[in-house]
C-alpha positions in Angstrom: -23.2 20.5 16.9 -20.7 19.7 19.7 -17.3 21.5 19.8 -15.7 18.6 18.7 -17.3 18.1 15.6 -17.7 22.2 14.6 -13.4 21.7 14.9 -13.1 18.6 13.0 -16.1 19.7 10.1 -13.8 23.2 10.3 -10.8 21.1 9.4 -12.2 19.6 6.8 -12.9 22.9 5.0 -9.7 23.9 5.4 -8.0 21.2 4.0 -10.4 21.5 0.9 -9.8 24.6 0.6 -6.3 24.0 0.1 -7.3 21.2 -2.5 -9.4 23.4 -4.5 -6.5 26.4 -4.2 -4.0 23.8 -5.4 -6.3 21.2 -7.3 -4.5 22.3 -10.5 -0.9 22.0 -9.7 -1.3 18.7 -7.9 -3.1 17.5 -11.2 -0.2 18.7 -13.4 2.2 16.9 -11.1 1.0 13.7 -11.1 0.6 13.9 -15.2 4.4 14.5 -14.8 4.8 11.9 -12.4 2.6 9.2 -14.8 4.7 10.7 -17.9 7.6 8.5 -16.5 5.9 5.4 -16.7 4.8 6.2 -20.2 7.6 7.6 -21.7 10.6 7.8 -19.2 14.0 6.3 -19.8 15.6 3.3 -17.8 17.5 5.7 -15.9 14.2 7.7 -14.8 12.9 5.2 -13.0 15.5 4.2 -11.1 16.6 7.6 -10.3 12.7 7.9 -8.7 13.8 4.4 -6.9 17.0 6.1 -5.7 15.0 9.1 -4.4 12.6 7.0 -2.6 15.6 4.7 -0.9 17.2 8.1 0.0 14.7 10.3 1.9 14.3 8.5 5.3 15.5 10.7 7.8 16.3 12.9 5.0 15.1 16.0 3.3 13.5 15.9 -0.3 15.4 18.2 -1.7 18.6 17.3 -0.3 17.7 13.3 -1.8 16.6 14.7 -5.2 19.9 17.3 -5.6 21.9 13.9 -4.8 20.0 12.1 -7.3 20.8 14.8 -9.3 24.4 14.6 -9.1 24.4 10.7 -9.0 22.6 11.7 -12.9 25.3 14.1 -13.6 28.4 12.0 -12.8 27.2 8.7 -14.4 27.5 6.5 -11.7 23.5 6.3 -11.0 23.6 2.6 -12.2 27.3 1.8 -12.6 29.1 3.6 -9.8 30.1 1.5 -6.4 29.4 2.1 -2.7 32.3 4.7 -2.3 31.0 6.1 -5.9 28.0 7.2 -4.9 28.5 8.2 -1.0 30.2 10.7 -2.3 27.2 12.7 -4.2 24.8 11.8 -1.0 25.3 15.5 0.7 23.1 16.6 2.8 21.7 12.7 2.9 21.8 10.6 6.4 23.2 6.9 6.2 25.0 7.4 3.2 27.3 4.4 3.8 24.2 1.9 4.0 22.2 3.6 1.5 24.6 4.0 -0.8 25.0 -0.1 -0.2 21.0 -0.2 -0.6 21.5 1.7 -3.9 24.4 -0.2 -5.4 21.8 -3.5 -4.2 19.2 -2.1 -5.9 20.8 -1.7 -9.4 21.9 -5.3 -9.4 18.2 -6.1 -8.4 16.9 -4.7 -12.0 19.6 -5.4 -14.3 19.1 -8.2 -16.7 21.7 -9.5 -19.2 23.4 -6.1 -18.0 20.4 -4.1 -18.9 18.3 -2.2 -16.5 14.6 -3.4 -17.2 12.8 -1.9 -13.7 9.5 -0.9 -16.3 9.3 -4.9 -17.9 9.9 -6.2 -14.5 7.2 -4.3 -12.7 4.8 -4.5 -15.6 4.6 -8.2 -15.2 2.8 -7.6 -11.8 -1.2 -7.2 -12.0 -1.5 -4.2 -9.7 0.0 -1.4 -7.4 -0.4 -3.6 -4.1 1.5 -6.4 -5.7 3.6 -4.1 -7.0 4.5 -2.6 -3.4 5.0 -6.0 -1.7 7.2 -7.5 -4.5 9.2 -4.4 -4.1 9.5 -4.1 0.3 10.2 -7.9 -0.1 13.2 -8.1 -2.7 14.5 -4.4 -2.8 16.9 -3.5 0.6 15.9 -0.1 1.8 12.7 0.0 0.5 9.7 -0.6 3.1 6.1 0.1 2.5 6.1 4.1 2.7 9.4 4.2 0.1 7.7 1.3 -2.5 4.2 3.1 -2.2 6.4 6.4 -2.7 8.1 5.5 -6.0 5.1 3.6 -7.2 3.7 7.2 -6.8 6.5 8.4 -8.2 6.4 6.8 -11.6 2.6 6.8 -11.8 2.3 3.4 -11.8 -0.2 3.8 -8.6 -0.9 6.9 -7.5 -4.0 5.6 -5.0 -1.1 4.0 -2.2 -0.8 6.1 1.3 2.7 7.5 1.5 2.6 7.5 5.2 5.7 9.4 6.1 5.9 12.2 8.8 4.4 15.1 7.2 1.1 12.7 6.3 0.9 11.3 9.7 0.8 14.7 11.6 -1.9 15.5 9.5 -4.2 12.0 9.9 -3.6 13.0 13.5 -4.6 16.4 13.1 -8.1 15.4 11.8 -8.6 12.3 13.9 -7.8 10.2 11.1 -6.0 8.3 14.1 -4.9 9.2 17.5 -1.6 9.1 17.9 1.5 9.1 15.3 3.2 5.8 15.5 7.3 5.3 16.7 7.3 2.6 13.5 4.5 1.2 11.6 4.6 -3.2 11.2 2.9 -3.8 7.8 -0.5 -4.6 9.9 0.0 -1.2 11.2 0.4 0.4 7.7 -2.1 -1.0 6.0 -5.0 0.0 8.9 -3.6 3.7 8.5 -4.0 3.5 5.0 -7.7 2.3 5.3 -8.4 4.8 7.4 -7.0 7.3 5.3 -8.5 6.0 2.3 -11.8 6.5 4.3 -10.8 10.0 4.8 -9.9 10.7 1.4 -13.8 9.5 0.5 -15.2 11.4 3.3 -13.5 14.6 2.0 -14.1 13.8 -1.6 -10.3 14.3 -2.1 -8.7 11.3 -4.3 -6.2 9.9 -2.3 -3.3 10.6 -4.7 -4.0 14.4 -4.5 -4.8 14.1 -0.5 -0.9 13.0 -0.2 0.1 16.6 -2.1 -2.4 18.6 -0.4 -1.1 17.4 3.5 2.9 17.7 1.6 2.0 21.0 0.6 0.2 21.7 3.9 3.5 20.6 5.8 6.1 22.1 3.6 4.3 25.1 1.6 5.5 23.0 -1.9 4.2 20.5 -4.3 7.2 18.7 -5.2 7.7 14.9 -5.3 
């Protein structure tokens, strides 16, 4: 065995060793996350859409604490552009996101009702789903739709390719170098190829996501 592949097979092991450390959390997460879909309000979903809309170039917990308050003061659905800037803290682009957001409730209201679970449950599968979503939702591009799809447990089996997953596909040769931006060619070759890795380790691709996050960050979280 070369020295190349004694690094990349010891990778491997680490990374499943993680898996196996963490196997039960990340399970009990995503049972939370598919919960939502089941049995979650309106207002649930959408908040997971907000979330998603809100973390690029943004910390997780600084997004979900301004979801939070967004919750808290009532104006998740209802409140305007200046409305909800004002609960982004610690969020980057608030002015255009909280544009994307107010966008994105008119998007899913119908007969002033929010129906995001009837609309998306007309849609066969999670890759329809995803492309329906980048193609009518402002803010939302392939890693935030695949993101809130995960999110809601609608599909958890879409590659969430934000930072934290990319330096780790590079870090086991999933591919060479971590893309400036990724076209939607672009995305869906990484995501083959880390579908492909997710086989080779015998990690299912929804739990590979947690494992790199958790990796990355030292947290399972959303």
């Amino acid at each position: 065995m070369n020295c190349f592949s004694f690094g990349k097979t010891h990778r491997i092991e680490e990374i499943k060793a993680i898996y196996n450390h963490k196997r039960e959390e990340i399970r009990l997460r995503l049972d939370e996350f598919r919960k939502i879909w089941r049995k979650g309000t309106e207002e649930e979903i959408f908040a997971e859409l907000v979330f998603c809309i809100l973390t690029p170039m943004s910390r997780a917990r600084s997004c979900w604490a301004a979801v939070e308050n967004l919750m808290r003061k009532r104006v998740l659905f209802a409140g305007d552009i200046s409305q909800i800037g004002r609960e982004l803290n610690g969020v980057r682009f608030i002015y255009k996101k909280s544009e994307y957001i107010v966008e994105a409730g008119k998007e899913f209201l119908i007969d002033g009702k929010a129906s995001i679970r009837s609309m998306i449950s007309q849609i066969n599968c999670g890759r329809e789903a995803r492309e329906w979503l980048v193609q009518d939702v402002k803010g939302i591009g392939y890693k935030e739709a695949s993101h809130f799809l995960r999110n809601i447990g609608f599909d958890q089996n879409l590659a969430i390719l934000d930072r934290h997953i990319l330096k780790n596909l590079k870090f086991h040769g999933v591919i060479e170098e971590i893309p400036d931006s990724l076209s939607r060619r672009s995305y869906f070759e990484v995501e083959r190829r880390m579908m492909k890795f997710s086989k080779e380790t015998q990690i299912p691709m929804s739990h590979l996501d947690l494992v790199m996050w958790y990796k990355e960050t030292g947290e399972i979280f959303k």
